[in-house]
C-alpha positions as CSV (number, residue, x, y, z in Angstrom):
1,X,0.2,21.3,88.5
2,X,-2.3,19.4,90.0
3,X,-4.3,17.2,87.6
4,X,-7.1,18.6,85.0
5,X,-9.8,15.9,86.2
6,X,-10.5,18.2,89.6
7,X,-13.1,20.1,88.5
8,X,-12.1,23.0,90.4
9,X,-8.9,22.9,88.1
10,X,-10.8,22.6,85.0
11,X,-12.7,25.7,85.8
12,X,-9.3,27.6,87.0
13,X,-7.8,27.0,83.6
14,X,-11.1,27.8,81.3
15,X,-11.3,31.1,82.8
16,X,-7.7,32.1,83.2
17,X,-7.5,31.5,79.2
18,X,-11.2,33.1,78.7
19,X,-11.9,30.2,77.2
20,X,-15.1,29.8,75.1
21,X,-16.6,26.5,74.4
22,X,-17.6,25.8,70.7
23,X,-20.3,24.3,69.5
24,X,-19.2,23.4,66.1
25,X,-16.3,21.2,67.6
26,X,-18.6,19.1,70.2
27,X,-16.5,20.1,72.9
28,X,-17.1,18.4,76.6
29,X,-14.1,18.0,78.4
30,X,-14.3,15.0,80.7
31,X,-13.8,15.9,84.6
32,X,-13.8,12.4,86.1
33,X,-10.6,10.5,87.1
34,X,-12.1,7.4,88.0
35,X,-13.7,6.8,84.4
36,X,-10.5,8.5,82.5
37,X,-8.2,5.6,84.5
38,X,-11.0,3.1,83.3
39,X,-10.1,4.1,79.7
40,X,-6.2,3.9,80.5
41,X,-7.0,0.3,82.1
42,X,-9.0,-0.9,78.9
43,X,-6.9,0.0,76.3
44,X,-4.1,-1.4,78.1
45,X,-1.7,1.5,78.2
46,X,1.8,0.4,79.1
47,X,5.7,2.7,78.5
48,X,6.0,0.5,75.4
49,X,2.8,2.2,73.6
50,X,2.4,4.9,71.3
51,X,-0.9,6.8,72.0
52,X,-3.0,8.2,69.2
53,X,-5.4,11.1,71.4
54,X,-7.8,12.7,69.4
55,X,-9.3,15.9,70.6
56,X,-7.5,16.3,74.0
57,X,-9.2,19.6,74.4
58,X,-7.1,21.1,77.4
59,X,-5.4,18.3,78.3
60,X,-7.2,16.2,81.1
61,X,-7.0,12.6,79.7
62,X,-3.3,13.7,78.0
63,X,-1.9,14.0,81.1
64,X,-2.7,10.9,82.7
65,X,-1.5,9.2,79.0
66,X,1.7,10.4,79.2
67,X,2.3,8.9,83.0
68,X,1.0,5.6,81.1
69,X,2.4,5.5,77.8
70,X,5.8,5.3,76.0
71,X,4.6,8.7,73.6
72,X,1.2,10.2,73.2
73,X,0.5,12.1,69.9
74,X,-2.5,14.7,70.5
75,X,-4.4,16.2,67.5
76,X,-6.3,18.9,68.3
77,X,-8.4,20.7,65.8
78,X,-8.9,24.3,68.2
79,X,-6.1,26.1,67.9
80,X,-7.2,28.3,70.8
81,X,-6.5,25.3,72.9
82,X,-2.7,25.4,71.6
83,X,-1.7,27.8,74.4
84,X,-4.0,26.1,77.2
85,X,-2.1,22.8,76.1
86,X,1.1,24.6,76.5
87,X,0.9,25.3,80.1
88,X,-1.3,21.9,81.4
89,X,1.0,19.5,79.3
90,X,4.3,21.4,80.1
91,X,5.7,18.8,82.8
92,X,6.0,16.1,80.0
93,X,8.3,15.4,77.4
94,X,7.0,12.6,75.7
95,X,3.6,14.1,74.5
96,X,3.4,16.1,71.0
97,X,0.4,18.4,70.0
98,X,-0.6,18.3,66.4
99,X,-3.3,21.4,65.3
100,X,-5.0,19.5,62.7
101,X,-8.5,18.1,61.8
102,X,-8.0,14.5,62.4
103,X,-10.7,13.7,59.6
104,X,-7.4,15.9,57.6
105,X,-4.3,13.8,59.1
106,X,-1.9,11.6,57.9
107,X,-2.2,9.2,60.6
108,X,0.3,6.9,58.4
109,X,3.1,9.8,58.7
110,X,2.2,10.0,62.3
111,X,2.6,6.4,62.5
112,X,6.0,6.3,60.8
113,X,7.3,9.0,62.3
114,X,7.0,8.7,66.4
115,X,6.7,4.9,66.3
116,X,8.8,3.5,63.6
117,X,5.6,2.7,61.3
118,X,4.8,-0.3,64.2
119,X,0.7,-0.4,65.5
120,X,-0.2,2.1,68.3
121,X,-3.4,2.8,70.1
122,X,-6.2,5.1,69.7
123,X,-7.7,6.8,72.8
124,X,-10.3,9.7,73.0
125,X,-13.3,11.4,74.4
126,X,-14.7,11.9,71.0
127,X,-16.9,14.3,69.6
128,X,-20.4,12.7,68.5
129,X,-21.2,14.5,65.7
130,X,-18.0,13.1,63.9
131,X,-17.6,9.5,65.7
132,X,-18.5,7.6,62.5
133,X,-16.2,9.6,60.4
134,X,-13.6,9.2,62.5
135,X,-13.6,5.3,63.5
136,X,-14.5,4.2,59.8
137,X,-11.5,6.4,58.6
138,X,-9.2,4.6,60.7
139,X,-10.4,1.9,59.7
140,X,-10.7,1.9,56.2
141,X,-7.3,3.8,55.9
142,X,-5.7,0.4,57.4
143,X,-3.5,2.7,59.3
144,X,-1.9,0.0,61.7
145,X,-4.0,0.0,65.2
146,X,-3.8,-2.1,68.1
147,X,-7.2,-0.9,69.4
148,X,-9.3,1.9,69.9
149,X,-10.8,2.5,73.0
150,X,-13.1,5.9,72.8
151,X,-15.7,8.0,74.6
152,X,-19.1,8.2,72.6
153,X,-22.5,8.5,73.4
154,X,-24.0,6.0,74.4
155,X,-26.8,4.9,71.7
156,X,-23.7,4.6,69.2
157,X,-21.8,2.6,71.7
158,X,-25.1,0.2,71.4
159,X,-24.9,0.3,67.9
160,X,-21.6,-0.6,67.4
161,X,-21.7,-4.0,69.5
162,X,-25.3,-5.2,68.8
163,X,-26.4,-7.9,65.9
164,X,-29.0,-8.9,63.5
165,X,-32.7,-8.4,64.5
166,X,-32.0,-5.4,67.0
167,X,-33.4,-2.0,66.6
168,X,-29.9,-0.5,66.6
169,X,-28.4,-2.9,64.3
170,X,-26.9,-1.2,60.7
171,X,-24.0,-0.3,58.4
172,X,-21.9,1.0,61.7
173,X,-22.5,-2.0,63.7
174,X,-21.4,-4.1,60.4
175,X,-18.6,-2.1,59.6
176,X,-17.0,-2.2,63.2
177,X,-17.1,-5.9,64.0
178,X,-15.7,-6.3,60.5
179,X,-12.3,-4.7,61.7
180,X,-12.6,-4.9,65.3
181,X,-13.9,-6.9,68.2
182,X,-16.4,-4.3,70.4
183,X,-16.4,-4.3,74.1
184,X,-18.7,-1.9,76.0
185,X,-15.7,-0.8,79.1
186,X,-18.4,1.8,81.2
187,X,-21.3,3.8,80.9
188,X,-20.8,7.8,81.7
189,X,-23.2,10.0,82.9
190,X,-23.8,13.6,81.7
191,X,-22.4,14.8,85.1
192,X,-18.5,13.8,84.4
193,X,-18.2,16.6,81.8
194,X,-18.4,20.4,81.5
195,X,-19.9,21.5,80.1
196,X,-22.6,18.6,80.8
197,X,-23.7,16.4,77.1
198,X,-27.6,16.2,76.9
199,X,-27.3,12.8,76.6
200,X,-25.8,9.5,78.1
201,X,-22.2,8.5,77.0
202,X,-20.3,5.0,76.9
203,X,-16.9,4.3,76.7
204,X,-16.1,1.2,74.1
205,X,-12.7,-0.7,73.2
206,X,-12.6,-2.1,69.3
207,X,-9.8,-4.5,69.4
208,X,-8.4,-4.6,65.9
209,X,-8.9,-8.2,63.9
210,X,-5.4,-9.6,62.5
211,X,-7.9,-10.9,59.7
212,X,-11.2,-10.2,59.6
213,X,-13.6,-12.4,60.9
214,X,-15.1,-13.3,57.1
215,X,-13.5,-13.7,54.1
216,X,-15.1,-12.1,51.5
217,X,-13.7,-11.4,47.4
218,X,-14.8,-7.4,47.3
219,X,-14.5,-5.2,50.5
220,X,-16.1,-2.3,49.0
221,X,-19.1,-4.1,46.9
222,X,-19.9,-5.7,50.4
223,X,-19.9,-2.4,52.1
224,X,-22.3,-0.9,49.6
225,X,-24.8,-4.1,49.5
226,X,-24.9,-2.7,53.4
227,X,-24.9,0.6,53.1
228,X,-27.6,0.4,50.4
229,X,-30.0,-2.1,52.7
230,X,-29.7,0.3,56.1
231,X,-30.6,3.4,53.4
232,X,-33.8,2.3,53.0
233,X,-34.5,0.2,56.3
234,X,-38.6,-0.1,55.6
235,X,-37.6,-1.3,52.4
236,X,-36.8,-5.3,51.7
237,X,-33.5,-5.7,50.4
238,X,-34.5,-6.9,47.1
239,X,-36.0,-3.3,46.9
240,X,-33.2,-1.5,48.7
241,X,-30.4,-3.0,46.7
242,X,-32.2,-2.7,43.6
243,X,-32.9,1.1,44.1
244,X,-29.5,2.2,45.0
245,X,-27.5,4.6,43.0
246,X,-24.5,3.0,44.4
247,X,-25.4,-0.2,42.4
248,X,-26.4,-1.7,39.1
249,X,-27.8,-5.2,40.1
250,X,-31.5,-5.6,38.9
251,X,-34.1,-7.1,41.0
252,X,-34.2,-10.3,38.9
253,X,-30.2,-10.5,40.1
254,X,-30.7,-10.0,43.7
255,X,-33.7,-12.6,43.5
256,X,-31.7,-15.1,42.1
257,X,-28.9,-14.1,44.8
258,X,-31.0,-14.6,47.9
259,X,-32.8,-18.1,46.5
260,X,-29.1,-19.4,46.6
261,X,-28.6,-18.2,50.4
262,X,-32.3,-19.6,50.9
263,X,-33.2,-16.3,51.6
264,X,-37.2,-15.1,51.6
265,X,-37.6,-12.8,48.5
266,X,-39.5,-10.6,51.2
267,X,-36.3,-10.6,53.4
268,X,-35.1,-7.1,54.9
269,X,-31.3,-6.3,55.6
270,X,-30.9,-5.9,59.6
271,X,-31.7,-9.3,59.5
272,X,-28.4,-10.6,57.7
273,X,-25.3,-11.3,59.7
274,X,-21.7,-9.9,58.1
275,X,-21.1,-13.4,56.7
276,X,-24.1,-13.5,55.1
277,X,-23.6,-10.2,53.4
278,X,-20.4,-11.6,52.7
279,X,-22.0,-14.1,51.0
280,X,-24.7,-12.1,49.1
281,X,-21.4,-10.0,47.9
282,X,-19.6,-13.1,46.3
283,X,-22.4,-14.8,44.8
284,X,-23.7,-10.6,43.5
285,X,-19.5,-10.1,42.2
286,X,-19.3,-13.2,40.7
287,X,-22.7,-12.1,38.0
């Protein structure tokens, strides 16, 4: 059949299954082929990969993944796209559909089963209500990832790849270049998906660190020292770290903690780099 990124096709297929789009599941399905071979290009796609696709609606990006990649694994939440999937997807033999919420999968079994528990690559037009979920589970679940290279909108692309100081700086930009190395691939406008987003979108590669770029003794104290100083951004941290539930360090602590990083008492989170919350976490675990 001819490929899913002619509009024309799109809209064949969406009424031919009476499809109805839902709201609840953030679905805009990407009708562009120029910015879906970008993403193929970025995340460097080749016949030895495993592809991770999550949410390949009715199959537009799927299809040109399977030309490119060894096997692509799709996880699709809609179960009313199972039978659309059937028919677009039906000329390849190396592309499985998994109805499941991702934010629900064993992405280790996954893993293990269709690439011999060896590191594959994420690619997908993701849905922005859940894109933070979804790229922190991966993360944090240490399933074993090459890169992911995703679709998002675009003030969360921003975020992801921007440091201390900046407006869109917080926990997400923190927590991604803790795992991963961000690259900002494209911008996309509203007009390369039906139906059309209200807002701008960007399509970002994370290259996964081997190690990651600070050493720190506790991985989760240092992620709640951020979390707990982005709550509260008006707040200093002194303040914000001393009012979190999250944490029992008094303010007398956290004084003492910042006057060994020569650190103004009066100092407010977004203005600390990952290795200085590193820092802050070691010289906080060590009390």
């Amino acid at each position: 059949m001819e490929k899913l990124s002619n509009p024309q096709v799109t809209i064949e297929i969406i009424k031919k299954y009476n499809f109805a789009f839902q709201k609840k599941f953030g679905q805009n399905f990407l009708i562009d082929g120029h910015v879906i071979n970008k993403i193929i290009s970025a995340a460097e796609i080749t016949k030895e990969d495993c592809v991770l696709e999550i949410g390949p609606g009715i199959g537009t990006m799927t299809q040109y993944l399977a030309e490119a990649a060894g096997h692509v694994c799709a996880v699709e939440i809609d179960k009313n796209l199972l039978p659309v999937l059937d028919e677009t997807l039906a000329e390849y033999n190396n592309v499985t559909v998994i109805n499941n919420d991702i934010l629900k999968t064993d992405i280790n079994e996954i893993v293990d089963k269709y690439n011999n528990g060896m590191p594959i690559k994420v690619v997908a037009n993701l849905p922005y209500y859940i894109t933070t979920p979804i790229i922190m589970g991966l993360f944090e679940s240490h399933v074993p990832l090459l890169s992911v290279t995703v679709m998002v909108q675009k003030e969360v692309a921003d975020r992801m790849q921007t440091g201390p100081g900046s407006k869109d700086y917080g926990a997400l930009s923190l927590a991604v270049q803790y795992y991963a190395k961000p690259y900002i691939v494209a911008n996309v406008p509203p007009n390369c998906f039906i139906p059309r987003p209200n807002v701008g979108s960007a399509v970002i590669r994370l290259t996964r660190y081997e190690e990651p770029p600070v050493i720190v003794q506790d991985e989760k104290l240092m992620f709640k020292l951020i979390r707990a100083s982005f709550n509260q951004r008006r707040k200093t941290l002194q303040n914000g770290l001393a009012n979190s539930s999250e944490l029992s360090f008094s303010k007398e602590d956290i004084a003492e903690a910042l006057e060994k990083m020569d650190l103004s008492p009066t100092v407010r989170g977004e203005s600390l780099s990952l290795a200085e919350f590193a820092t802050l976490s070691d010289i906080l675990s060590g009390r």
